[in-house]
N, C-alpha and C positions, 0 to 999 in steps of 0.2 A: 564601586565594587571592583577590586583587584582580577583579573584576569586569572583566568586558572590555570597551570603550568602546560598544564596535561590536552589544552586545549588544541593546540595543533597536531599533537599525539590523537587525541580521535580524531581528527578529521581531517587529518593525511592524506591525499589525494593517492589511492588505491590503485593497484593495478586495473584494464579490465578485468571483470569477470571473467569465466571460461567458461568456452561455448563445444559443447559436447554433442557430437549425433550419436542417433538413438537408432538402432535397427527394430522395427516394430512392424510386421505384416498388416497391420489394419492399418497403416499407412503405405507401407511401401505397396502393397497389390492394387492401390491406388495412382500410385507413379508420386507420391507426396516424402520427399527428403525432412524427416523432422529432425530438429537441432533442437537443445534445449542450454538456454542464460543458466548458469547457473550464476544469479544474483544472491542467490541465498549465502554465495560464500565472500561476498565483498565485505562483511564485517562480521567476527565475531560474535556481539550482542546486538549486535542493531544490522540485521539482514535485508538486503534484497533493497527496496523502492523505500524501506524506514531511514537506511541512512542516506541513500538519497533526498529525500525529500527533507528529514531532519537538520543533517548536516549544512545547510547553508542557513536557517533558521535557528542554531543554536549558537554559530557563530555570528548573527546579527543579535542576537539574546544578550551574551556576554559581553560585545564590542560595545552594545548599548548599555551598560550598565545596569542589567536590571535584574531584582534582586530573586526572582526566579521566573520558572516555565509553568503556567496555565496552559491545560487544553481539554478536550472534550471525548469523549469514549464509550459505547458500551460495553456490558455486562463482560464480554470475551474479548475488548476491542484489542490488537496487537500492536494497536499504535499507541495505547495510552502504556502498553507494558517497553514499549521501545524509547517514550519517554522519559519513564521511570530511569529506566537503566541508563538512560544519558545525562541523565540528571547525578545521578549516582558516581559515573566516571568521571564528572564535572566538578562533581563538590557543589552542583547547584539544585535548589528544593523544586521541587515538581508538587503541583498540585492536579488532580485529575477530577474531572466534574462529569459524575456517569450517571449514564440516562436512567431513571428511573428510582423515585425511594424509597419504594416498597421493596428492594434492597437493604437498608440502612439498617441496622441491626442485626442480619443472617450473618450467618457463615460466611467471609467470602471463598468465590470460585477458586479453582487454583491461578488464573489469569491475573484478578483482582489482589490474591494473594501476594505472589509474583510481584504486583507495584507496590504495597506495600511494605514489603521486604525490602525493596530498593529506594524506601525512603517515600513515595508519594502520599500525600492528604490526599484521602480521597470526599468528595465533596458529591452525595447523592439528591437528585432535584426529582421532582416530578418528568412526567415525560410531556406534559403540557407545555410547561417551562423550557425545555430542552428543546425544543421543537420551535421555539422561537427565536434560538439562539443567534441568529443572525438579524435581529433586526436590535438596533444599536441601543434605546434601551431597555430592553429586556437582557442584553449583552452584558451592560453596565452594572446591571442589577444582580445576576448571576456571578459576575466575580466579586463583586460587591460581597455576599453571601456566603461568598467563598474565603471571604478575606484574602483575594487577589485581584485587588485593584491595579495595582502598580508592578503587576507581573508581566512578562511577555506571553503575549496570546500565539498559541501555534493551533490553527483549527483544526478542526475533527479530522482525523485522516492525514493531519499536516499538509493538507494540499492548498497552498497559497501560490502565489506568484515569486516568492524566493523559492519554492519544493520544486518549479517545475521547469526552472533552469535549471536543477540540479539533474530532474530527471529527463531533459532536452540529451545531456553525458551521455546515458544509457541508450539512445536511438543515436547516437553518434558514436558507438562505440561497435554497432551491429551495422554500420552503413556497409555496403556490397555485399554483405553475411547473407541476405535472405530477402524473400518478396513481400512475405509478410510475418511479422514479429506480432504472436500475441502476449498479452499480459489479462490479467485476471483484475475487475475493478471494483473499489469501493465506492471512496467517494470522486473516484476522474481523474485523479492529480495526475497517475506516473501516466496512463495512458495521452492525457493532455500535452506532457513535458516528454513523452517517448513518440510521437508523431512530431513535431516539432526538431525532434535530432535527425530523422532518418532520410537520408537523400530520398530525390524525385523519383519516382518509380517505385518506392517501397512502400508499400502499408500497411497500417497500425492498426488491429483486430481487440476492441475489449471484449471480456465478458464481466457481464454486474454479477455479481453475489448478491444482491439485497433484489426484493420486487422492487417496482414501483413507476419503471422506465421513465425517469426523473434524469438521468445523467445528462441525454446529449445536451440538454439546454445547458447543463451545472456545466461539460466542459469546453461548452464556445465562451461560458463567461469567465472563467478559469483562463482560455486562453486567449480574452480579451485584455484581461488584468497583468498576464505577463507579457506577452507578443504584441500588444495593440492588436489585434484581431486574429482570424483563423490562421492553423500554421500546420503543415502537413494534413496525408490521408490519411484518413480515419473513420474507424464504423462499429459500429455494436453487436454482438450475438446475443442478444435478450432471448432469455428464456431457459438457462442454463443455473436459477437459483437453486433449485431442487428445494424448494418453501423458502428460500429465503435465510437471509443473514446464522449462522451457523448451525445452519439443522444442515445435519448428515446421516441421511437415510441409510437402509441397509445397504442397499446396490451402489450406492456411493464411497461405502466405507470398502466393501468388497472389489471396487474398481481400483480405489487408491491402495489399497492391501497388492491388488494385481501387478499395478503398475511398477509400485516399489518393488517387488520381486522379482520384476520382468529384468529390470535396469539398475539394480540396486540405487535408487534416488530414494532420500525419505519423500514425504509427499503430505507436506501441510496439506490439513482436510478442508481447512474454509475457505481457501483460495486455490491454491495450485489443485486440488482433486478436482474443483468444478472448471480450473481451464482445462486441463487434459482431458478431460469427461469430454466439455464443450470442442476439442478441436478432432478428439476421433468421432464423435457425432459430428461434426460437417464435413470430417474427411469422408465419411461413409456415404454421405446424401451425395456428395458431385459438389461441395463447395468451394476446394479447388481445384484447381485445371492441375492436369495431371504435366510434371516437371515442378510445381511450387517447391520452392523449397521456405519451410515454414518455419517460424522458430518460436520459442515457447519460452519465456521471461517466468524464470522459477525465483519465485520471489521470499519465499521465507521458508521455516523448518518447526518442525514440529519442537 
């Protein structure tokens, strides 16, 4: 496979991001300094912790020769529409394999839509199947299925051991910036690969989007797979899904409505509305000691 021209055009080593503070009362009568990543603007189509994690997996994609990108996604997932599009500016095919078949003939969403547009097969399984996708062959069998056998596998979320040196960059680009940098998480990756960048003394705050409090194992093994073993602080705020993977209730929609307003930030709903939610609810309880200066990894865009 010929190397795509354009390939070191995406994945151009980026300025940092820029880091903006926020004047917000339900922080500062706290004594709480919030700053906020804006990651959402380090790429054009592929924002925030996508081309991080992307970007060094699509250049081992192409460098290897192979003749396209498989990976794995739900019904809204932003990573399977972040693949598409890289796939797209590549010239190379993307196949996406989304949870669930009793999809496969509807209408798709506008998300779903969105990969389609930019080229991606989309390949619908059961959610039995999908769910097994990690054990190698049931793996096998699913691209198989897929007619992507011989594709590069980027897993769910892209969060492997190439994502998470990409996103090691990110907690190394906020080192002396703050005491604790949070990010909003799926499935671990950038959290995993953003404790990992941040000098001694700083630490790394997830919040899950999904229920099931399943991550911290997924990101000690995640950071066994890149780092040989644990690598930075790091901790969880569980409890901040509002039901779970992209349900946004009313008082969530009318937070993130607030907050945009407040600061002119747009304020992805699935991710960024439940970390800012999550970090003035700890600001409010006494989570941090008053002087933190806290910062807030805005990760994508509506």
């Amino acid at each position: 496979m010929n190397r795509p021209a354009n390939l070191d055009v995406l994945l151009r080593p980026r300025p940092p991001s820029p880091v903006r503070e926020v004047r917000d009362e339900r922080f500062g009568r706290h004594g709480v300094r919030l700053l906020l990543k804006r990651d959402d603007l380090v790429h054009p189509e592929l924002p925030g912790n996508k081309w991080r994690k992307l970007a060094p997996n699509l250049r081992a994609a192409v460098e290897g020769g192979f003749p396209a990108l498989v990976t794995f996604g739900g019904a809204y997932s932003n990573h399977l529409r972040a693949t598409a599009a890289a796939g797209r500016m590549l010239g190379l095919p993307t196949v996406g394999v989304v949870r669930g078949d009793e999809l496969a003939g509807r209408p798709l969403n506008e998300s779903l839509a969105r990969c389609a547009a930019d080229g991606m097969r989309l390949h619908f399984v059961p959610r039995s199947a999908y769910r097994r996708k990690a054990e190698p062959q049931a793996l096998a069998r699913l691209l198989t299925e897929a007619g992507a056998s011989d594709a590069y596998v980027v897993p769910e979320g892209g969060s492997n051991a190439l994502a998470l040196h990409g996103c090691a960059e990110l907690g190394r680009e906020l080192r002396g910036r703050a005491d604790v940098v949070a990010v909003a998480c799926g499935t671990g990756g950038t959290l995993a690969g953003l404790a990992a960048g941040l000098a001694p003394g700083q630490r790394a705050l997830g919040v899950p989007v999904l229920k099931g409090g399943f991550l911290a194992a997924e990101i000690r093994s995640l950071q066994l797979a890149a780092f040989g073993g644990p690598a930075g602080d790091w901790s969880l705020a569980e409890g901040f899904d509002h039901g779970g993977y992209a349900r946004v209730p009313a008082p969530l929609e009318a937070f993130a409505a607030d907050f945009a307003a407040r600061h002119g930030l747009p304020v992805e709903r699935i991710y960024v509305a439940k970390l800012l939610w999550a970090l003035t609810e700890l600001t409010k309880s006494g989570a941090f000691p008053r002087g933190t200066t806290l910062t807030a990894v805005i990760t994508g865009r509506q």
